[in-house]
N, C-alpha and C positions, 0 to 999 in steps of 0.2 A: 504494500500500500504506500504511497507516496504522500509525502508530508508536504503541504503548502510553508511549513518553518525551514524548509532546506531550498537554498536562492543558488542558484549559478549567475555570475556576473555575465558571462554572453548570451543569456535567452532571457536574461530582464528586460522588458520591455520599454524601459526609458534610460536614455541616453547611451553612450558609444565607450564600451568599457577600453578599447582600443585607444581614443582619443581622450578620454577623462574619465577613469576606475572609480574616481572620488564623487563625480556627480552618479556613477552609479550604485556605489554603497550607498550614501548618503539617501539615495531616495528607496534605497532598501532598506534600510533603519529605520522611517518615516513611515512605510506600509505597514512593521511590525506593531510601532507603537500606535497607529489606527487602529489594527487589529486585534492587539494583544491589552484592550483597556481593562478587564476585570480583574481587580487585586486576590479575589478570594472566589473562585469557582471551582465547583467541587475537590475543596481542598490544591486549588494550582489557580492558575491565571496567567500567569506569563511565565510560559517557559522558555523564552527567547528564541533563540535560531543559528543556524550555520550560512555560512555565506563564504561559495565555493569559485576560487581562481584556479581554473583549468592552467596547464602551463602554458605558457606563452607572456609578452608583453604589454604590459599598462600602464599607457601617462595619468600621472594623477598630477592633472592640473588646481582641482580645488580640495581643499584640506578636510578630511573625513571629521563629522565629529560625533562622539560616540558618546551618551548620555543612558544607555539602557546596560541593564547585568545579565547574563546568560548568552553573550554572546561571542561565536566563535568564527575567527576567520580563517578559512584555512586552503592552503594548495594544495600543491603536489611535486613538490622538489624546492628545495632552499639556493639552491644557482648560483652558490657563491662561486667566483674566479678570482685572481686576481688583478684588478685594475690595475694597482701600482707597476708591476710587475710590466702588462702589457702597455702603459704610458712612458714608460722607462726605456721600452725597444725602439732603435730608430723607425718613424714613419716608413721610411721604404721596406721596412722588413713586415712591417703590419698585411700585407696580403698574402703569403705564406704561413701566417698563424691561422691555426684550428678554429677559434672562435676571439672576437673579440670584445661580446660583454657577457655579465653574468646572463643565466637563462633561471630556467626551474618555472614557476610559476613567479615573474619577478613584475615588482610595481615601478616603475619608474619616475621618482619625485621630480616634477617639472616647475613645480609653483615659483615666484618671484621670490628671488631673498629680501627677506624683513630688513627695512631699514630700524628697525630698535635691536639690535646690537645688544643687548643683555636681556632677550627674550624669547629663549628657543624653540620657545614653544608658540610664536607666529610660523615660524619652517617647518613644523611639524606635520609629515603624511598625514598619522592616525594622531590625534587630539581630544582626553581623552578627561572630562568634567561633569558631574554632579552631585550640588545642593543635598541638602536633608536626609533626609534617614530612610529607610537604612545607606549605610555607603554603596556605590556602584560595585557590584560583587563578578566574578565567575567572568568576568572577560579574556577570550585567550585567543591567540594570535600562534599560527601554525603552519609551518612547512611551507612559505616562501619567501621571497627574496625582496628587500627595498634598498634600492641602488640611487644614490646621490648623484651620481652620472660623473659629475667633474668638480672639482675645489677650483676655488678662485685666487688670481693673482692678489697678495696681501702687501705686497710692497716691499718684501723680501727679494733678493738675489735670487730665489730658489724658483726652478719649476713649477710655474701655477700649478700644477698637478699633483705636486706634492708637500702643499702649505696647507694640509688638511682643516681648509678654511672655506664654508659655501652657504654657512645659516640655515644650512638642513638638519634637519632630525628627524627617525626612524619612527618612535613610539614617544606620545606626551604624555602623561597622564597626571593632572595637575589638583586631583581631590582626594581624600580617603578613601585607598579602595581595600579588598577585601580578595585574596583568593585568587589573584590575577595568575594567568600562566602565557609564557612565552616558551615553545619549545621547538625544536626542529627548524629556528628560522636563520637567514643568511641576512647579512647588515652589512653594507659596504657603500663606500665613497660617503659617509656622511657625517657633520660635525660631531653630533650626540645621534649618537643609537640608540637609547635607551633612555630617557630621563622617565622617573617613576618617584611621586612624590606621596610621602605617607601612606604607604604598602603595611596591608596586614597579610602575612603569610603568602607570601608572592613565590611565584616559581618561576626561574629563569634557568632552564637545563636544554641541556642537547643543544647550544645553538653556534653559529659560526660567525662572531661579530669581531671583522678586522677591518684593519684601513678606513676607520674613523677614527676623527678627533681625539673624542672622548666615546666608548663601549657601555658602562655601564654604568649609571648614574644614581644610587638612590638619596632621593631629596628630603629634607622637612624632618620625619621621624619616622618609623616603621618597626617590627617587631615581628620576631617564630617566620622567617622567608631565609630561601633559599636558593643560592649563586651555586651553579654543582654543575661538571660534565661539559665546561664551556670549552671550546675554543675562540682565544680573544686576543687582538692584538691594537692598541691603539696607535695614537703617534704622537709625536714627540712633546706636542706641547698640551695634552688630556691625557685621563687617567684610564686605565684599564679596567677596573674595580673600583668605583666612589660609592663609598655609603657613610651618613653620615647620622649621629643621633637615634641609633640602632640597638634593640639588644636583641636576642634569641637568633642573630643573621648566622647561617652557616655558611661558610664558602668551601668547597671542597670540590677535587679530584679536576679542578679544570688546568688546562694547557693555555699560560698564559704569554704570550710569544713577546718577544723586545722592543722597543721602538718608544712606546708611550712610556710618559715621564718617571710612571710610577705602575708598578704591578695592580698592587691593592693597595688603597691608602681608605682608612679608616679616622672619621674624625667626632670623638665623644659618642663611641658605640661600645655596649657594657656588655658582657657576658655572652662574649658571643665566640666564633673557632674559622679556626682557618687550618683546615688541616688537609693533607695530603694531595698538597698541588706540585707542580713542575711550572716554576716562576723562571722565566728569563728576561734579562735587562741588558741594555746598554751603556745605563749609566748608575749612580749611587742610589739611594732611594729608591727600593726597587718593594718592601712593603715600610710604609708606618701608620701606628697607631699615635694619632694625634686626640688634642683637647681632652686630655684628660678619659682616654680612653682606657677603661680598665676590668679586671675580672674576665679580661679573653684569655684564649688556647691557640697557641701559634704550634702547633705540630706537624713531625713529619713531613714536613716542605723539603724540596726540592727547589735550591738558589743557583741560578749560575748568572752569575756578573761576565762579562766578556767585550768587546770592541763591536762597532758597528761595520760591518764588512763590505754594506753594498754602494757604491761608487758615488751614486744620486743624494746618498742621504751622508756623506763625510762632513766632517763638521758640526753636525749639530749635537744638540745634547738639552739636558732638562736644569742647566745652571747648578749645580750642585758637583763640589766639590767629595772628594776621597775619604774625608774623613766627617762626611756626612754619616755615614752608615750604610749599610744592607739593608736592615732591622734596624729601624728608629723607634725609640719605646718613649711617648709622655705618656705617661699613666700609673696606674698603680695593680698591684693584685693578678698579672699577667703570669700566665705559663706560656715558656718558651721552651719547649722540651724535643728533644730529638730530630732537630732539622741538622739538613746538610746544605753548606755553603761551598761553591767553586765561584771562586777570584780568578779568573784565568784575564790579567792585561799584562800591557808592556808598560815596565815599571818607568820608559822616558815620558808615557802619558801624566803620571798620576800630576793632581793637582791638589793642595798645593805643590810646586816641586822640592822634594825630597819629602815630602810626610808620608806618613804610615798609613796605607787605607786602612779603616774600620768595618767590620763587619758586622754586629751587635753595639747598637749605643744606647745607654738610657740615659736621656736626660731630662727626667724631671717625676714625682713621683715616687713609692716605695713600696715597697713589698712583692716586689716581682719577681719571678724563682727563675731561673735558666740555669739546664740541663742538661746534659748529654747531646749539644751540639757540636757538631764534627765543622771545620772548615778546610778546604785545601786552596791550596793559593799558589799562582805560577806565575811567573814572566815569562811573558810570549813574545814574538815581533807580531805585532800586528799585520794584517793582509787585507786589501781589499781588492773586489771582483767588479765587473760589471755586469755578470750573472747571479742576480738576487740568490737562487735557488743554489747555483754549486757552490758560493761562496760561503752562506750558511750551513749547508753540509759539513761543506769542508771544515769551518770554525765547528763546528757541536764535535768532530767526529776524531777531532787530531789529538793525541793523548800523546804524540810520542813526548821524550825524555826532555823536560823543561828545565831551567833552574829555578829553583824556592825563589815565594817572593814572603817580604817581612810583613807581615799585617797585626792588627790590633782585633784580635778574637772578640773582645767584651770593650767594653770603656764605659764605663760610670759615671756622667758628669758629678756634681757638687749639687745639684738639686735635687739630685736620686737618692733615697740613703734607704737602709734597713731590707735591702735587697738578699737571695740567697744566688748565687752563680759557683755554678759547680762542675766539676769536668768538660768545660765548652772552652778550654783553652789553658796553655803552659803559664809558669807563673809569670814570664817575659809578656803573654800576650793580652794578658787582660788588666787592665789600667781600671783602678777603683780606691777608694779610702777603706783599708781593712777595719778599721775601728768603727765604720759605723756600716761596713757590708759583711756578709758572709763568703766565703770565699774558700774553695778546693782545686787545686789546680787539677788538669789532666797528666799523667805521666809524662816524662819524655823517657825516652829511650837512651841508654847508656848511662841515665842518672840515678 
């Protein structure tokens, strides 16, 4: 039996999902809510709907907006590629590549960029707001693709194409919601992919969001939601993982790739875990927990600090010096227990020149345990390619015989005190005030 709740965007009968996706959601959201007005019939009333993009391509000229709870949008393939990648090859080589945009079932954000400049959520595809009570619940977004198209010239030296700058975003959703899920979806070319403000128990898994801005954004406050299973990669000047004013957030088991400023930065979020991810960086600050963020679980992570290898992107960085940290800790009440860190640069890089990079820094806050953290640390010569792909290979995969480099395992600032730090470094590598931290060195060997 076929359900009048289940929409396909090319057999709606009003407007050209080809030419404008957005006037045709939009006026599929509007037949719902005509449809769906009983709050209370026989125990139901509105059970919202599906609303299916076949694969293929959709300009969304005008910005979806979505005010109703039960509703699911979903494709049929997430068509991530990479853009950067194919923007980077000379034009004359572009008619011998295989394809050159993403596909899947992908929407293609066409609308004008907002002139207000700190409101990304005028750029926003799906835009997503409402009032009263209960909060907008059960919204979920599924298995396809929203492509930014192109980043724009910012006044930088750099290839407009890759100043991950165009006032687009993927997903707004700018009120208290409830139960949101984003999964299986692909996000590319776009400032913010993600911005999500005041999530209860939100779910962001399985999805592939790179070569934006900024990836993952959570805004305002939120609570009991979950970042898990991601591949994500932002760029240099947004963050990979934002959340801010959070407790119950898990982030786990995602692939979080190099480029953006920062892995995970966490800012006045309590009680919450970051465990068993594979975090790579190109520069210092790769997770911290800022404002007084405390009573989290940094486990079992996977760190590697390394050089940026690809030709396009030489020179940049996220301002942050060496003895920034890896692991930046303000806060208090943290468990940092059994991660592994790899240092792998060239020690003519480090900045300041001649200091000690840092790997673990706490500066400010107390009662923080770290544990059983392993760090290894090389001086390399640096390499760069102008093959994105073999040159990052190459970097992740070269282990031959390097020389030690000297780093600072732990460092305590003077604001941190009543800390416990234990086997996460030799008595040489960990810099702290004994008399008011607790302190075990790790072995060395021959002593």
């Amino acid at each position: 039996m076929s359900s009048n709740n289940h929409y396909d965007v090319t057999t709606w009968p009003i407007g050209n999902p080809s030419e404008d996706v957005g006037e045709v959601i939009n006026s599929i959201i509007a037949d719902i809510k005509d449809r769906q007005i009983d709050t209370d019939s026989n125990s139901g009333g509105k059970p919202g709907a599906v609303i299916y993009l076949p694969p293929g391509d959709y300009h969304l000229r005008s910005q979806v907006v979505i005010d109703i709870s039960f509703l699911k949008i979903e494709g049929s393939g997430h068509g991530f590629t990479s853009s950067s990648i194919r923007f980077n090859v000379p034009e004359d080589e572009w008619p011998g590549l295989h394809e050159l945009w993403p596909g899947g079932s992908r929407i293609i954000v066409n609308m004008p960029r907002s002139d207000e400049e700190d409101d990304d959520s005028k750029g926003a595809a799906f835009y997503i707001e409402r009032s009263g009570s209960p909060r907008i619940s059960s919204v979920e977004f599924s298995n396809f693709c929203i492509d930014g198209m192109h980043f724009n010239d910012d006044g930088s030296q750099m290839h407009p194409e890759n100043t991950y700058v165009n006032g687009k975003t993927g997903i707004h959703a700018a009120t208290a919601n409830d139960s949101f899920r984003i999964t299986g979806m692909g996000f590319v070319y776009l400032e913010h992919a993600l911005t999500i403000h005041n999530a209860d128990a939100l779910t962001i898994h399985d999805n592939f969001i790179a070569e934006c801005g900024s990836c993952i954004e959570l805004r305002g406050w939120g609570q009991a939601s979950k970042i898990t299973d991601n591949l994500i990669g932002a760029g240099f000047k947004g963050h990979s993982i934002y959340a801010e004013n959070h407790g119950g957030l898990l982030i786990a088991a995602n692939n979080v790739f190099p480029r953006g400023a920062s892995s995970v930065h966490l800012n006045g979020v309590t009680r919450s875990s970051i465990t068993n991810n594979r975090l790579h960086s190109f520069y210092p600050g790769m997770v911290e927990l800022a404002g007084n963020s405390s009573e989290n679980l940094v486990a079992t992570n996977h760190f590697l600090r390394d050089h940026e290898p690809w030709t396009p992107f030489l020179g940049t960085d996220n301002g942050r010096d060496d003895v920034y940290g890896l692991l930046r800790i303000n806060g208090s009440n943290n468990s940092i227990i059994g991660n592994h860190f790899s240092e792998v640069i060239d020690s003519q890089t480090i900045r300041p020149t001649g200091a000690t990079p840092v790997i673990i820094r706490l500066t400010a806050g107390s009662g923080n345990y770290v544990s059983s953290n392993h760090a290894v640390a090389m001086d390399v010569h640096a390499k760069s390619s102008d093959s994105a792909f073999a040159a990052q290979v190459d970097a992740l995969l070269t282990t031959e015989a390097s020389d030690g480099l000297a780093i600072t395992a732990v460092m305590v600032d003077s604001a941190s005190a009543r800390n416990t730090i234990l086997d996460s470094g030799s008595d040489t590598q960990v810099l702290l005030d004994r008399t008011v931290n607790a302190f075990r060195a790790t072995p060395v060997i021959g002593r």
